[in-house]
VEXLUM-845061 format. One line per 5 residues: number of its first residue (from 0); their letters; for each residue x, y, z of C-alpha. Coordinates in nm, 2 decimals, always signed. Example, Ala and Ser with C-alpha at 12.3 -4.5 7.8 and 13.67 -1.06 7.14 Angstrom:
# VEXLUM-845061
0 = AS = +1.23,-0.45,+0.78  +1.37,-0.11,+0.71
//
This chain:
# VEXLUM-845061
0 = XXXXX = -10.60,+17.79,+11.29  -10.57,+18.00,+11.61  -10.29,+18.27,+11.62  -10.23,+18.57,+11.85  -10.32,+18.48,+12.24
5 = XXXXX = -10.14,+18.79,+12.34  -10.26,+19.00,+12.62  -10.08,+19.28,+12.65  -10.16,+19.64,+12.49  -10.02,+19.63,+12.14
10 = XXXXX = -9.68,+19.52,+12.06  -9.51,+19.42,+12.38  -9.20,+19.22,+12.33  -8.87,+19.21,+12.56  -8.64,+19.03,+12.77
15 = XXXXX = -8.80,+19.10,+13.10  -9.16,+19.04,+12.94  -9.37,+18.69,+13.09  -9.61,+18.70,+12.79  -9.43,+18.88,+12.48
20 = XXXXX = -9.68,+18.92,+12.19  -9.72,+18.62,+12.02  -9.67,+18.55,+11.62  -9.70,+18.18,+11.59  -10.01,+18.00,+11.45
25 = XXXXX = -10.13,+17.67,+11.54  -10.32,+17.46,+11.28  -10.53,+17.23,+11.38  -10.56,+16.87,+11.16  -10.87,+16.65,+11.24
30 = XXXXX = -10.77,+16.29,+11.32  -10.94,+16.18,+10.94  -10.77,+16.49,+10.77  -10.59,+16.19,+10.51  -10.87,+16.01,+10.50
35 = XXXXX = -11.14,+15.94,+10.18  -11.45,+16.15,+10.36  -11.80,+16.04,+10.28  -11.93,+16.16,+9.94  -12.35,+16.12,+9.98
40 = XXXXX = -12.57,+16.22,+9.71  -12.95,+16.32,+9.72  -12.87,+16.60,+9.95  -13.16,+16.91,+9.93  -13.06,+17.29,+9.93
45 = XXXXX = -13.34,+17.33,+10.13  -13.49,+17.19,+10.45  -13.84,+17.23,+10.55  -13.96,+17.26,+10.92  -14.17,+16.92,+10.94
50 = XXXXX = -14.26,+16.74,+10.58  -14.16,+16.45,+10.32  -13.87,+16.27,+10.42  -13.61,+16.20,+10.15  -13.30,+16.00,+10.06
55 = XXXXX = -12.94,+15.98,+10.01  -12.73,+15.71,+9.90  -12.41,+15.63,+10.04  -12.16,+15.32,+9.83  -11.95,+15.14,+9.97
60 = XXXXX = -11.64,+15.34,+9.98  -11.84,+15.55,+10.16  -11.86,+15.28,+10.43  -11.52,+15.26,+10.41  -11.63,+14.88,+10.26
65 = XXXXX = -11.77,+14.83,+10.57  -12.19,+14.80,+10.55  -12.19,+14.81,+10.92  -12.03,+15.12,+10.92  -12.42,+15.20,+10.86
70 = XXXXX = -12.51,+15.19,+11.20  -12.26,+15.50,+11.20  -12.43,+15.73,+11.01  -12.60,+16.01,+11.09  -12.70,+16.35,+10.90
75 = XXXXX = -12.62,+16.67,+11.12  -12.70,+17.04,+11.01  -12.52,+17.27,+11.20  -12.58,+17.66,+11.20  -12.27,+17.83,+11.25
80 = XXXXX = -12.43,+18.14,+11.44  -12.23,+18.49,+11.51  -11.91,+18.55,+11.76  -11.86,+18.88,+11.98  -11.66,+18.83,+12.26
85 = XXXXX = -11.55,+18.51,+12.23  -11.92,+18.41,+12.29  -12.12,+18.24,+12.02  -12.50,+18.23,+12.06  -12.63,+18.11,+11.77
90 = XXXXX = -12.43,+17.83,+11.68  -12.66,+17.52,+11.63  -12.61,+17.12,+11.60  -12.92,+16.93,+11.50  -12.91,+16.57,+11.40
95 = XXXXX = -13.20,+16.44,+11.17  -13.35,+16.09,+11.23  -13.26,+15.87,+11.04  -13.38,+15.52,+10.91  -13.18,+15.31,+10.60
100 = XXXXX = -13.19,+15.00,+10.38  -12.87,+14.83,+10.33  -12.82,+14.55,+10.03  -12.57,+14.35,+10.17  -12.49,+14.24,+9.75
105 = XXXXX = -12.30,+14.56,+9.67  -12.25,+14.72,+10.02  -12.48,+15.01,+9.98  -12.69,+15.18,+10.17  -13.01,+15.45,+10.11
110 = XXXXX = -13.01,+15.65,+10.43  -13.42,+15.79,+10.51  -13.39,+16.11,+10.63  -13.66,+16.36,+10.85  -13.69,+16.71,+10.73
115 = XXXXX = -13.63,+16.97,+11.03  -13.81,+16.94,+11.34  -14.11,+17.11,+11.31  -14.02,+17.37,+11.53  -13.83,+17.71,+11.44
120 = XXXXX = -13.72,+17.75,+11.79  -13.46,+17.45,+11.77  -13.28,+17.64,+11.50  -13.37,+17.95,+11.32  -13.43,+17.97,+10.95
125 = XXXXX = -13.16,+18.10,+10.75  -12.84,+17.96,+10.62  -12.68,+17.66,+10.74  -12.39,+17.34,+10.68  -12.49,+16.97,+10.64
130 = XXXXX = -12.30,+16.68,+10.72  -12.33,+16.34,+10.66  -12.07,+16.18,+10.91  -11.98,+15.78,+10.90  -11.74,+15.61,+11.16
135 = XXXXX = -11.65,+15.99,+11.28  -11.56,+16.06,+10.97  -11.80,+16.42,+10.80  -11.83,+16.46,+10.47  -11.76,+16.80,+10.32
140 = XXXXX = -12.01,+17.04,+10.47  -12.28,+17.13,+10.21  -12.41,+17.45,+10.24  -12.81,+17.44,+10.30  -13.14,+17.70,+10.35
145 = XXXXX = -13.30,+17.64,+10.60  -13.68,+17.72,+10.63  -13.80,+18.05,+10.41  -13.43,+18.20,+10.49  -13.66,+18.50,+10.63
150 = XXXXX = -13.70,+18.64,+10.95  -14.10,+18.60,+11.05  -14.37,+18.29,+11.09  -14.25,+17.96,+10.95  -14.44,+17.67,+10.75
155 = XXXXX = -14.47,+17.40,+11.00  -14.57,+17.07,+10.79  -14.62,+16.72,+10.92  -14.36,+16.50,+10.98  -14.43,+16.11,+10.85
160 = XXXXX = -14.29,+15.82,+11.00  -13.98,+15.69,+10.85  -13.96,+15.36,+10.66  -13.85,+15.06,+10.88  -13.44,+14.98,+10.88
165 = XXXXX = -13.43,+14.69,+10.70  -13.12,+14.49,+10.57  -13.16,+14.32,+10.22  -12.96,+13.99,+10.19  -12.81,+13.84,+9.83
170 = XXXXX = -13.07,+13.62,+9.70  -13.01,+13.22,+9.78  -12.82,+13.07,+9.48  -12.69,+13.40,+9.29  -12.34,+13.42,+9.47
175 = XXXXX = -12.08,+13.49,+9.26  -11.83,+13.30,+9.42  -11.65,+13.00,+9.25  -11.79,+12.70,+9.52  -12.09,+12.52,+9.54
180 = XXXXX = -12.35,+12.54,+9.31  -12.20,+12.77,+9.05  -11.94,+12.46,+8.99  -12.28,+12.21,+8.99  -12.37,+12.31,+8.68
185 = XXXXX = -12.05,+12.24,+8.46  -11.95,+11.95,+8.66  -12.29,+11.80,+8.53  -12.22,+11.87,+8.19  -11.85,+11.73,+8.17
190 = XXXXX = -12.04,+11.40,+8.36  -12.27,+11.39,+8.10  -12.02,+11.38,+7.82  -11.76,+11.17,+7.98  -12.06,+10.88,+8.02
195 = XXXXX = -12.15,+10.98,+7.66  -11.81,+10.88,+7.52  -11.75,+10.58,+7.75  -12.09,+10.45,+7.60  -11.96,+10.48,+7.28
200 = XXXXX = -11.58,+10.32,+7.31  -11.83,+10.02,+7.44  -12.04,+9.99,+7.14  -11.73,+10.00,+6.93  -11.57,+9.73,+7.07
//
C-alpha cells in the first residue's frame, strides 16, 4: 500500500497548485494474490549458523500437481531490516541450498535444506521471515530466529553435505491404471473357466 507522495509543506491544495497534496492510496496485488500458495511443513523456529540440515515436505498441490514444479523451489529467509529516510540497510535475502527427493507415485517431494551459512556477517542474528517459494509463487512468510537472537559471538557449526537429488519412480507392475497387466490377471481367470465349462458340455454329450 503506498499513500501520500506529496511534497509540499503540509496541506497544500488549490487550483493553481502542480502537485496538490495527495489522498489516494495505491494497493499493490502480487500477480498469485488468487492463487493456492505453497503450504510446507517441517519448517524450524530457529536457524543455526552452519549445522544439521533438515526437511520439509511439499504434496502435490503444493506443486500445483506439477512434480517438476520441484526444480522451482527454493527456501529464502529474508530479514526485513530498519527504514530511515527512505533507506533500508538491513534488509537481507538469503536463499538456502537446497537438495530433494521426489516420488513420482503421489507427486511429492521432501525438500533437504542447509541451515544458515556459517557466517554472521551474511545476515545478523535476530528475527527474520521464511519462504518457501514454488513456480514464483511464496508461501506465507513464517516468522523465524535466527542464530542466539543476541547481539555478540555466534555458534558457527559445520555444515554437512546435502543428500543427492534423486527422483523415485513407481515400481514396475504396481500402476494403478486399468491396461496391461492389471487386466492379465482376470482375463486368465475368465479363460480358465470358460475352457472349464466347454470341457464339460463335451463330456456330457
Amino acid at each position: 500500500m503506498v499513500s501520500g507522495s506529496n511534497p509540499n509543506p503540509d496541506y497544500t491544495v488549490g487550483p493553481n497548485v502542480k502537485y496538490p497534496t495527495e489522498y489516494r492510496t495505491e494497493l499493490f496485488f502480487p500477480s498469485y494474490y488468487n492463487q493456492r500458495r505453497p503450504q510446507p511443513r517441517g519448517l524450524l523456529a530457529k536457524y543455526s549458523y552452519g549445522g544439521p540440515a533438515f526437511d520439509i515436505s511439499l504434496d502435490a498441490e503444493d506443486l500445483f500437481n506439477d512434480i517438476s514444479n520441484v526444480d522451482s523451489a527454493k527456501v529464502v529467509i529474508i530479514r526485513t531490516g530498519f527504514s530511515t529516510h527512505s533507506m533500508n540497510m538491513g534488509q537481507r535475502y538469503v536463499e538456502l541450498e537446497t537438495s530433494y527427493t521426489a516420488f513420482a507415485e503421489n507427486s511429492t517431494v521432501v525438500l533437504h535444506v542447509s541451515q544458515l551459512p556459517p557466517n554472521p556477517a551474511i545476515i545478523a542474528p535476530g528475527p527474520a521471515f521464511i519462504f518457501v517459494v514454488v513456480k514464483g509463487v511464496p508461501s506465507v512468510g513464517v516468522q523465524v530466529m535466527l542464530g542466539s537472537g543476541k547481539l555478540g559471538r555466534q555458534p558457527i557449526l559445520p555444515s554437512p553435505e546435502l543428500p543427492s537429488t534423486n527422483l523415485v519412480s513407481p515400481p514396475l507392475g504396481l500402476s494403478r491404471k486399468i491396461t496391461g497387466a492389471s487386466l492379465k490377471a482376470p482375463i486368465k481367470g475368465w479363460i480358465s473357466l470358460l475352457c472349464s465349462l466347454l470341457a464339460s458340455v463335451v463330456l456330457w454329450l
